[in-house]
C-alpha positions in Angstrom: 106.2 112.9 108.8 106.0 111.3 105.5 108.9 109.5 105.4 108.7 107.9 109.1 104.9 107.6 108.9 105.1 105.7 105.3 103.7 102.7 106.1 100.1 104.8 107.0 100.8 107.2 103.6 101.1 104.3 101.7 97.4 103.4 102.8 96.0 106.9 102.3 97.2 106.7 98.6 96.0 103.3 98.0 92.4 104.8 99.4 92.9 107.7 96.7 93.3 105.2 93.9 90.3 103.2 94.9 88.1 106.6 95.6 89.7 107.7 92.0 88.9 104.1 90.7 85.2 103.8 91.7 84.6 107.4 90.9 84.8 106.8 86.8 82.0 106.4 84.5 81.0 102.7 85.5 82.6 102.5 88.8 81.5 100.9 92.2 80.2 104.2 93.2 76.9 104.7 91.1 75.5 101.8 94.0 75.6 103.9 96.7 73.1 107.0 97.7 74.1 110.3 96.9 75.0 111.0 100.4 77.2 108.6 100.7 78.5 109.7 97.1 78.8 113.2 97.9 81.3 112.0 101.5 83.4 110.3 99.0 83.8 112.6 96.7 84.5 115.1 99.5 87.4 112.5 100.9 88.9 111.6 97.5 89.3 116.0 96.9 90.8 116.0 100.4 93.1 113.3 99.9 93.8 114.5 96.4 94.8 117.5 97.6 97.4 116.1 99.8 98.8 113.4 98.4 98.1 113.9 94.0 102.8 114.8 94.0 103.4 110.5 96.0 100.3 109.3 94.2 102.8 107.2 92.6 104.8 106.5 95.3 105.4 102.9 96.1 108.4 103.0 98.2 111.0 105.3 100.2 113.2 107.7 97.8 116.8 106.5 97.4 117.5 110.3 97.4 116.3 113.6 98.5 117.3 117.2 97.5 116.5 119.6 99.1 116.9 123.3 98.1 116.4 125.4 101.3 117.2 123.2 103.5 116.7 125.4 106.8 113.3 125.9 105.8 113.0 122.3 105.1 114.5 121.3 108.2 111.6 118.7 109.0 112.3 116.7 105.7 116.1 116.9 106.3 116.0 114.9 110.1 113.2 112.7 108.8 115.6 111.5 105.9 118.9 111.7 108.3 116.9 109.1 110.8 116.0 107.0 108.2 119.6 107.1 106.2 118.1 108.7 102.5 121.1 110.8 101.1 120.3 114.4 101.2 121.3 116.9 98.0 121.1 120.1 99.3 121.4 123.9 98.3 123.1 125.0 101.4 123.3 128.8 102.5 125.5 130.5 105.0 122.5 130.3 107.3 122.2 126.7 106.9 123.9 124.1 108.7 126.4 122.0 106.0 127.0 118.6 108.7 123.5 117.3 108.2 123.6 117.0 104.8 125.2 114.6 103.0 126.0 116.2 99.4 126.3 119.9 100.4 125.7 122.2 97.2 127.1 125.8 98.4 124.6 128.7 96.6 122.2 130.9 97.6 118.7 129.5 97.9 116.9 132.9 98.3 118.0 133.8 94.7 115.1 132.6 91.5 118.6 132.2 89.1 121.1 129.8 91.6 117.7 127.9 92.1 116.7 127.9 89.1 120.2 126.3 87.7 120.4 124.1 90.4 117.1 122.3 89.7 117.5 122.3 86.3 121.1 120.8 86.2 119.8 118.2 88.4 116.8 117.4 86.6 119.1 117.3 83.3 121.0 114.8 85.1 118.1 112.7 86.4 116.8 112.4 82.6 120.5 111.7 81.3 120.6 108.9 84.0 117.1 107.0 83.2 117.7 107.5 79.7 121.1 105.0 80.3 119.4 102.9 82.5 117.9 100.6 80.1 120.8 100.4 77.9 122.7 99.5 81.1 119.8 96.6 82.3 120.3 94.6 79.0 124.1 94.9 78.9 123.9 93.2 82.6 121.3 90.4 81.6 123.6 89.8 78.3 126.6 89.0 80.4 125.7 87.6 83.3 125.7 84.1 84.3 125.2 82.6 87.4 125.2 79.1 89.2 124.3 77.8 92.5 126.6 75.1 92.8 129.4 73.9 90.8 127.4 71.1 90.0 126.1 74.2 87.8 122.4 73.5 89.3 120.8 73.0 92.5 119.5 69.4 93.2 116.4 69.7 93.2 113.9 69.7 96.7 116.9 70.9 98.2 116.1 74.6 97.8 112.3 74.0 99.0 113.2 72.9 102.3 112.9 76.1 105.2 114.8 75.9 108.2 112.5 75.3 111.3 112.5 77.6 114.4 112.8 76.4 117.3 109.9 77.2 119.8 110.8 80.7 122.0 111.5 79.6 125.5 109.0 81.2 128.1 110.6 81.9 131.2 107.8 82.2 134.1 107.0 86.2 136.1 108.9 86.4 139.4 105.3 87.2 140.9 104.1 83.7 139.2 107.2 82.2 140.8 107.0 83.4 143.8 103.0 82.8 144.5 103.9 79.0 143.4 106.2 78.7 145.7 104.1 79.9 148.3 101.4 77.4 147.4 103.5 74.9 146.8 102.5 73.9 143.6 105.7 72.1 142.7 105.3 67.9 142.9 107.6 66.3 145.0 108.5 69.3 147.6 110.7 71.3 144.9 109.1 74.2 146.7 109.9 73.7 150.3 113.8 72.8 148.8 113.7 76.2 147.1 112.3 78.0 149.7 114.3 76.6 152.1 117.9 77.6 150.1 116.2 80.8 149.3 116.2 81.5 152.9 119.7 80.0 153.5 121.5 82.3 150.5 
């Protein structure tokens, strides 16, 4: 899946934009042979093909609609494991509980689709169109302090926390074949064989 495999997407389209990158007038590419040109080529078409709509990417959605989402069923668990709202066009055949914002319509019909999409996209432009407006109000009138002092002393901050080494606790095979050796110094082993045997 996309979504639960993103990590491996993310390096397929980072291999895209270095095949597009080196594949310019001027790139990387005019050193190699034309074999090795021609594979290239060949592998940036493929991947391309698959993967031009999340060139651009970079991390999970916050959101997903869906508009049949029976026939999308795949994309609908992947974003239910993962927790990504789901907006969905839901018809009678469809099942309403695994989406999270359930749109009741017909999904078969070109017109309910049709106004669905574009009343969302409407409201997707609306929303980025505010968003900027709504960043500078925030930076205006904010103000924050880390300590009533109104600043942090400084080196303070720098310091990180050390970990504490992970305990290794030993194999009950290695214990047992020490004890049977008696590797301990000092007869530790004998003891602990001997109140093995007596518990």
């Amino acid at each position: 899946g996309l979504l639960t495999n993103f990590q491996t997407v993310k390096k397929q389209v980072r291999r895209l934009k270095e095949l597009e990158a080196g594949s310019e007038a001027g790139g990387d590419f005019e050193n190699y042979t034309k074999k090795e040109q021609l594979m290239m080529s060949r592998q940036r078409d493929k991947l391309s093909k698959n993967l031009a709509g999340i060139k651009n990417l970079t991390r999970l959605p916050g959101l997903m609609f869906v508009i049949d989402s029976k026939k999308e069923r795949i994309a609908v668990n992947e974003a239910n494991k993962l927790t990504i709202p789901i907006i969905a066009l839901v018809d009678t055949n469809a099942d309403p509980d695994l989406i999270t914002v359930p749109i009741a319509g017909n999904d078969d019909a070109i017109r309910s689709v049709e106004l669905m999409t574009k009343s969302i996209s409407d409201a997707i432009v609306e929303a980025r169109r505010e968003a900027p407006i709504r960043e500078e109000v925030e930076e205006t009138e904010s103000y924050t302090y880390s300590s009533d002092r109104g600043a942090e002393p400084e080196g303070e901050g720098d310091k990180k926390r050390k970990r504490r080494p992970r305990r290794r606790r030993a194999k009950p095979e290695a214990i047992a074949a020490r004890l049977k050796t008696g590797g301990d110094e000092g007869g530790g082993a004998e003891e602990a064989t001997e109140t093995e045997q007596e518990g």
